[in-house]
C-alpha positions as CSV (number, residue, x, y, z in Angstrom):
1,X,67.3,89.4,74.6
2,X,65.4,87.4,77.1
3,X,61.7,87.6,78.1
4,X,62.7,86.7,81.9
5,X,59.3,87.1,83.7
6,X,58.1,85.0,80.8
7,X,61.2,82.4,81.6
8,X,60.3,82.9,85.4
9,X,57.1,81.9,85.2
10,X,57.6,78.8,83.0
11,X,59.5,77.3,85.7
12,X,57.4,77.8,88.0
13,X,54.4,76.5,86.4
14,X,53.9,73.0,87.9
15,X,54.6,73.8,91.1
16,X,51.8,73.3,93.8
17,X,49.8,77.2,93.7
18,X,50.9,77.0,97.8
19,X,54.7,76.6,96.9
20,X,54.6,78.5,93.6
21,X,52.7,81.6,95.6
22,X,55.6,82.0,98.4
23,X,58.2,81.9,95.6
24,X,56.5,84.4,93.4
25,X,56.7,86.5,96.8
26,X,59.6,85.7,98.0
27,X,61.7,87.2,94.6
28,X,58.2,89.2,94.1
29,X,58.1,88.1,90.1
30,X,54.3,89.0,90.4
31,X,54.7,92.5,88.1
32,X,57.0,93.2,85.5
33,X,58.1,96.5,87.3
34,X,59.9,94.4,89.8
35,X,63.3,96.3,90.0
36,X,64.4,99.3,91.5
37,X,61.0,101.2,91.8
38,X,58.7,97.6,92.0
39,X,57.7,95.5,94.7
40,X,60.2,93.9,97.3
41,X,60.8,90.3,98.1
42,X,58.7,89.1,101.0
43,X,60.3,88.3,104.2
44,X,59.7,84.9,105.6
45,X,57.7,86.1,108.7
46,X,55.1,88.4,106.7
47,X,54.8,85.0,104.4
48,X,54.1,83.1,108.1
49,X,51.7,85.6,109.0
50,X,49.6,85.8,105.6
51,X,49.7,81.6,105.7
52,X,49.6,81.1,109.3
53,X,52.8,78.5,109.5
54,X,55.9,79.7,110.6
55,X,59.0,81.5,109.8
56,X,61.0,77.9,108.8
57,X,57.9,75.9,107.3
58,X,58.3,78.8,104.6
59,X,61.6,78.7,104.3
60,X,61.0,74.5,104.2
61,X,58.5,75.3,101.3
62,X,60.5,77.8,99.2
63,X,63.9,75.6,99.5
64,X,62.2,72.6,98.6
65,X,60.5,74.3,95.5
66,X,63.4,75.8,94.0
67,X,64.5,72.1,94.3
68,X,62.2,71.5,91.9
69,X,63.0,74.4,89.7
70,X,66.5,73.5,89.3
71,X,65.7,70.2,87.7
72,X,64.4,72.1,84.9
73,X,67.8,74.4,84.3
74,X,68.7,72.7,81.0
75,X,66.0,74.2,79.4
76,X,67.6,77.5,79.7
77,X,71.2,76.7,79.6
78,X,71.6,79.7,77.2
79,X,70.6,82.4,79.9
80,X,73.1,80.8,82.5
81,X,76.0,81.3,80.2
82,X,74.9,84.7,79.3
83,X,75.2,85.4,83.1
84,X,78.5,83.7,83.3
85,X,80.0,85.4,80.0
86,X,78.8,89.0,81.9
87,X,80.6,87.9,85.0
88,X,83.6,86.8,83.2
89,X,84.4,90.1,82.0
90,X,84.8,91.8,85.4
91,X,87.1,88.9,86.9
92,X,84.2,86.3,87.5
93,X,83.3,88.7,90.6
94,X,80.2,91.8,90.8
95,X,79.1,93.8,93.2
96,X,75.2,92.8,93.3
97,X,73.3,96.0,92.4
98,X,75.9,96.6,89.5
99,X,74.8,92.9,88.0
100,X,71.3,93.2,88.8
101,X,71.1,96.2,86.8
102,X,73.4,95.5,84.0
103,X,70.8,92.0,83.0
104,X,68.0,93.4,84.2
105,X,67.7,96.9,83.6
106,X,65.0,98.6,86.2
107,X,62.2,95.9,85.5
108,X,63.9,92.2,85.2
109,X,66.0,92.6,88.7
110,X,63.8,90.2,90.5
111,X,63.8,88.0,87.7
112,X,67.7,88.2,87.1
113,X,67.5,87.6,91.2
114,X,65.9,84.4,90.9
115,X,67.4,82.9,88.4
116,X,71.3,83.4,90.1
117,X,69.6,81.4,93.0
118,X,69.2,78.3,90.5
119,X,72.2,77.3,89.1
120,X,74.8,76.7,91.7
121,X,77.7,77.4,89.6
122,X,76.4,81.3,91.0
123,X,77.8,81.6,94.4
124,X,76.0,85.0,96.4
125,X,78.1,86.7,99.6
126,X,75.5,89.0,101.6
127,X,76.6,92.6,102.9
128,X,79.1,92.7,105.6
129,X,81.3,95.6,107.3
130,X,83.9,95.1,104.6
131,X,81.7,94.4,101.5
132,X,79.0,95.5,99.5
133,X,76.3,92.1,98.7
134,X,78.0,90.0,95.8
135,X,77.7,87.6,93.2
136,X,80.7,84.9,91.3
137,X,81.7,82.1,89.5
138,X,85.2,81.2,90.7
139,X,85.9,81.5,94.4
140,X,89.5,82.7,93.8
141,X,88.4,85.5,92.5
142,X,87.0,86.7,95.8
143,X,90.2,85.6,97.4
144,X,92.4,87.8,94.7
145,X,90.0,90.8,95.2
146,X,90.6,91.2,99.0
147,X,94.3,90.7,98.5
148,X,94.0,93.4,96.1
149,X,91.6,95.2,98.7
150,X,93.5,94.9,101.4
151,X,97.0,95.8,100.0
152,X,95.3,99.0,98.1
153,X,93.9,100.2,102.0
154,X,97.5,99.8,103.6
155,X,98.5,101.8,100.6
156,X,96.1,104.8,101.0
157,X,96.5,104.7,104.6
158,X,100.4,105.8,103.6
159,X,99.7,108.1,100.5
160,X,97.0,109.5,103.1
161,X,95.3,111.1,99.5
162,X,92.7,109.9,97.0
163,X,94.1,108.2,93.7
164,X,92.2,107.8,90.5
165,X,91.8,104.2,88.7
166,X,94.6,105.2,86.6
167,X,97.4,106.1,89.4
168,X,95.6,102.4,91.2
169,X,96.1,99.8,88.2
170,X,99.7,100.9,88.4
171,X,99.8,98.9,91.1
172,X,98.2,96.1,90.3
173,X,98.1,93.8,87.2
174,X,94.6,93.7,86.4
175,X,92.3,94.9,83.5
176,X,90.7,98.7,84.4
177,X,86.9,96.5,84.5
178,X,88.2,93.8,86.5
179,X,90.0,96.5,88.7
180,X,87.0,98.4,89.1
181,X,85.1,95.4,89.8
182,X,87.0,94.6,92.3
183,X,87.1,98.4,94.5
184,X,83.1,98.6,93.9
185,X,82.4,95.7,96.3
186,X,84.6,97.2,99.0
187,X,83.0,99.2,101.7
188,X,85.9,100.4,103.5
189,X,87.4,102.0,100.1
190,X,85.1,104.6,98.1
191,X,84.9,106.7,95.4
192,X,84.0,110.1,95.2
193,X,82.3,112.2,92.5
194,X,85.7,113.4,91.0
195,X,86.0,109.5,90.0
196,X,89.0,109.4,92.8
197,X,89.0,106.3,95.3
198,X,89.8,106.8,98.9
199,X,89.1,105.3,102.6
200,X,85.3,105.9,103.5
201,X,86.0,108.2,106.0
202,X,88.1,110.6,104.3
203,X,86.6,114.0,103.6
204,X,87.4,113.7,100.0
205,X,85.6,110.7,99.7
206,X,82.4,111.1,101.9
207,X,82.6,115.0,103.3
208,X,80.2,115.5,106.3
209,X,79.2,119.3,107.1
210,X,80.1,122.6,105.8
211,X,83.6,122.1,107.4
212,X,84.3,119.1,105.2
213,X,83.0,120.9,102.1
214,X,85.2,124.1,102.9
215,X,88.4,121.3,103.8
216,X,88.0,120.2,100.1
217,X,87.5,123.8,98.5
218,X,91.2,124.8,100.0
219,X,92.7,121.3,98.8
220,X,91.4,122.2,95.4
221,X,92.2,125.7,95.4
222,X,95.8,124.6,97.0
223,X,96.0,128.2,98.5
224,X,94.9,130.8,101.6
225,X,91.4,131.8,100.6
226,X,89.2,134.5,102.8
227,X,86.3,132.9,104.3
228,X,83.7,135.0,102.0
229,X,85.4,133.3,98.6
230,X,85.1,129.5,100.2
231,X,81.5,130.4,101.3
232,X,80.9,131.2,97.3
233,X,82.3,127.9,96.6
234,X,79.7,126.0,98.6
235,X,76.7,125.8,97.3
236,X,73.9,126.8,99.5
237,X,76.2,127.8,102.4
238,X,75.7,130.5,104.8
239,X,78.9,133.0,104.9
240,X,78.6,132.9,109.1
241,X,78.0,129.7,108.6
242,X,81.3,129.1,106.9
243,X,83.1,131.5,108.6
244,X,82.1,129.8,112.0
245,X,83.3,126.6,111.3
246,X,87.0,127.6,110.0
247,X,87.7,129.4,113.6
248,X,86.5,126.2,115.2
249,X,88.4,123.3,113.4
250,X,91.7,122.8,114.3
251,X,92.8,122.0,110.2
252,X,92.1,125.7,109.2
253,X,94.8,128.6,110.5
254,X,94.3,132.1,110.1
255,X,96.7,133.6,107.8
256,X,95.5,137.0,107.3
257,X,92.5,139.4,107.8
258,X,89.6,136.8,107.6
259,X,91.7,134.6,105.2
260,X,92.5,131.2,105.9
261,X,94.9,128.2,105.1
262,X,95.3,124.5,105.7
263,X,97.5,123.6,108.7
264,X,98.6,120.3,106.5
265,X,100.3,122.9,104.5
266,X,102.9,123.8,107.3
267,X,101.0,126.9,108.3
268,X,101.2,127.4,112.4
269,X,98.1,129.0,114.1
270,X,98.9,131.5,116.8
271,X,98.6,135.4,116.5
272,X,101.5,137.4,114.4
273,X,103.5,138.1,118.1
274,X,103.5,133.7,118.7
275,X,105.3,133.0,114.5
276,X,107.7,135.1,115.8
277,X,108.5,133.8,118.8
278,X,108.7,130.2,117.1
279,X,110.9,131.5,114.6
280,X,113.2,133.1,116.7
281,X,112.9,130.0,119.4
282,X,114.3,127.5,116.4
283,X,116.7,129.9,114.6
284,X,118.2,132.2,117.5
285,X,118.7,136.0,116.7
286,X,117.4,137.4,113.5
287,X,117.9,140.6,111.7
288,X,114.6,142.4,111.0
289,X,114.6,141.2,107.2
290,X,115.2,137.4,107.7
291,X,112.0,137.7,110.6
292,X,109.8,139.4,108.0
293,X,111.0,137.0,105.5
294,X,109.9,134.2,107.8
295,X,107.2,135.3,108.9
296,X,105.1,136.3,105.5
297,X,106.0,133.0,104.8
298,X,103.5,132.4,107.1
299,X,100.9,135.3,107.9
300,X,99.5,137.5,105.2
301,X,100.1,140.6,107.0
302,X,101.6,144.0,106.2
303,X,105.4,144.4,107.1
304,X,104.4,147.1,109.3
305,X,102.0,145.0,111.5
306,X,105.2,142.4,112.2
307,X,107.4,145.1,112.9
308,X,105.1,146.6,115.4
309,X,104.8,143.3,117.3
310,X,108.5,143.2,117.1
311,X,109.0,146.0,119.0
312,X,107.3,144.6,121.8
313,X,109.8,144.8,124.3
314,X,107.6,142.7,126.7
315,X,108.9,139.5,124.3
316,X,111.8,141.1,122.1
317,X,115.0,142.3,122.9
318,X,118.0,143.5,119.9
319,X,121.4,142.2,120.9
320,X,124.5,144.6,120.1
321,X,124.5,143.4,116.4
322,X,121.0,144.6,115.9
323,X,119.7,141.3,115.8
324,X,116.2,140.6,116.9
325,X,115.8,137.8,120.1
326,X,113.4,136.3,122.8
327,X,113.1,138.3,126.0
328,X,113.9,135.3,128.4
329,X,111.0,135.5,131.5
C-alpha cells in the first residue's frame, strides 16, 4: 500500500548528513530488509563511539531531528490514519511485535518503527515484569486492559486450569480481537500451543522438563498410564528417563505395576499395606469386600495381592463379626 522506506527517507532528506546518519542508525532504515532478519537499531553509546561525542549529545541530536521531522507529518496524514484505523480494531491497544508485523511485514518494521515515534497521537510503553513492549491511541484503553488483566489472573488462580478465549470472553464484554489484544500484552498470563491461556508458570502453559511433559500427557489422557506408554507420548524421551522422573515427583503415585496416576486426582501414594491402613483409619472395621472395593479404587492390583497384605497380622486384626481392623501398637 505504502512504499515506507521510500516515505522514510523523504522526511529525512533535509536534515544535516550528521543528524540524518544517527537517525537512519538509530531505526536502522539503511536496507530494506530491516525487520525481523535485518539490521538492528543502534544503541546510543556505539553511535558515541563511531562519532566520538557522547551517549546524550546523540540522544540531543536524534530528539532534536525528529523535531524536525514531525513538522513535516501532514504530508503523510494518510499513513497515520492507516495506523490508527489498525489500532482501532484491537481496542486502540497492540502488543508491539504483533503491530510491527501486521504494517510492516518482515522488511518495513523499522520503517513502521519510526514513523509511530512521529506523530504523538502514538503513545509506546517499553517491556516490564507484567507486559510485553506496547503501542496505543487512547490511554484508557491501557487502563481497561489491566483491569481486564488483573481480574482474569485472580480468576485462574481459582479455576487453577487453562481456559480457551471462548470460556474467557464469557467473562468479559469485549470483542474476541480486542480480547485477544488485550491477553497478548500480558506477561504474567500465556497461551500455550493448544490455543489455551493460563499463568506463565503453569505446566500447561510453559512445561519445563520431561516431568512437565509427562504431567500434561496424564492430564490429557485423564487416566493411570504405565510409564512405557507416557514415554511413547513424549517425543524424543528416554523410557528411564521418564520412568525416573515419575518416582521422583511428588504429583505422580504409583497405582500399579509400573503404572502411574496423578495425585490431583485423589490417588494416595504409599504401598498396598499403607491404602489400607487409611481406609480402615477413616472408616473403622471393614469386611473384606468393602476393603477390596476401597482399595482398587485406588491401586491397580490383583484382589489377591490386597488380601495377602490383609492378612498381615503385624497391622490387621478381624473382630468377632469378621470385620477387618488396625492392630493398635
Amino acid at each position: 500500500m505504502f512504499n515506507y522506506q521510500k516515505i522514510c527517507l523523504d522526511l529525512l532528506k533535509d536534515l544535516p548528513q550528521k543528524q540524518k546518519e544517527i537517525i537512519l542508525r538509530r531505526f536502522a532504515l539503511s536496507t530494506l530488509a530491516s525487520g525481523e532478519d535485518g539490521i538492528k537499531r543502534a544503541t546510543l553509546e556505539s553511535i558515541g563511539r563511531d562519532f566520538s561525542i557522547t551517549r546524550e549529545r546523540v540522544r540531543q541530536i536524534e530528539e532534536d531531528g525528529l523535531e524536525k521531522v514531525k513538522q513535516k507529518n501532514n504530508k503523510y496524514q494518510k499513513i497515520f490514519q492507516y495506523f490508527k484505523k489498525h489500532l482501532k480494531k484491537f481496542g486502540d491497544l497492540r502488543r508491539e511485535d504483533k503491530l510491527l508485523g501486521e504494517l510492516g511485514g518482515k522488511i518495513w518494521q523499522n520503517q513502521i518503527y519510526f514513523l509511530l515515534n512521529l506523530d504523538p497521537v502514538f503513545k509506546r510503553y517499553g517491556e516490564s515484569d507484567d507486559f510485553y513492549s506496547l503501542w496505543l491511541t487512547n490511554p484508557s484503553s491501557f487502563r481497561k486492559a489491566k483491569e481486564i488483566l488483573n481480574s482474569l489472573h485472580k480468576k485462574l488462580g481459582e479455576i487453577k486450569k487453562p481456559l480457551a478465549l471462548k470460556e474467557i470472553s464469557a467473562f468479559f464484554s469485549l470483542k474476541n480481537s480486542v480480547l485477544e489484544s488485550f491477553l497478548e500484552i500480558s506477561q504474567k498470563i500465556q497461551k500455550n500451543k493448544e490455543g489455551f491461556y493460563g499463568l506463565k508458570d503453569w505446566p500447561e502453559i510453559h512445561p519445563k522438563g520431561v516431568k512437565d511433559m509427562a504431567y500434561l500427557v496424564f492430564k490429557k489422557i485423564k487416566g493411570p498410564l504405565h510409564f512405557t506408554q507416557v514415554a511413547k507420548l513424549i517425543e524424543g524421551s528416554l523410557v528411564q528417563t521418564v520412568h525416573n522422573e515419575l518416582i521422583r515427583d511428588s504429583r505422580f503415585v504409583l497405582v500399579g505395576r509400573g503404572v502411574y496416576a496423578l495425585k490431583e486426582w485423589g490417588y494416595e501414594p504409599g504401598q498396598v499395606k499403607d491404602i489400607i491402613l487409611k481406609v480402615l483409619k477413616e472408616t473403622g472395621p471393614l469386611s473384606k469386600e468393602r476393603i477390596l472395593e476401597e482399595v482398587l479404587k485406588q491401586r491397580l492390583v490383583k484382589e489377591n495381592t490386597i488380601l495377602l497384605n490383609l492378612s498381615n497380622r503385624k497391622y490387621f486384626l478381624r473382630d468377632s463379626q469378621g470385620k477387618y481392623l488396625v492392630r493398635e501398637a
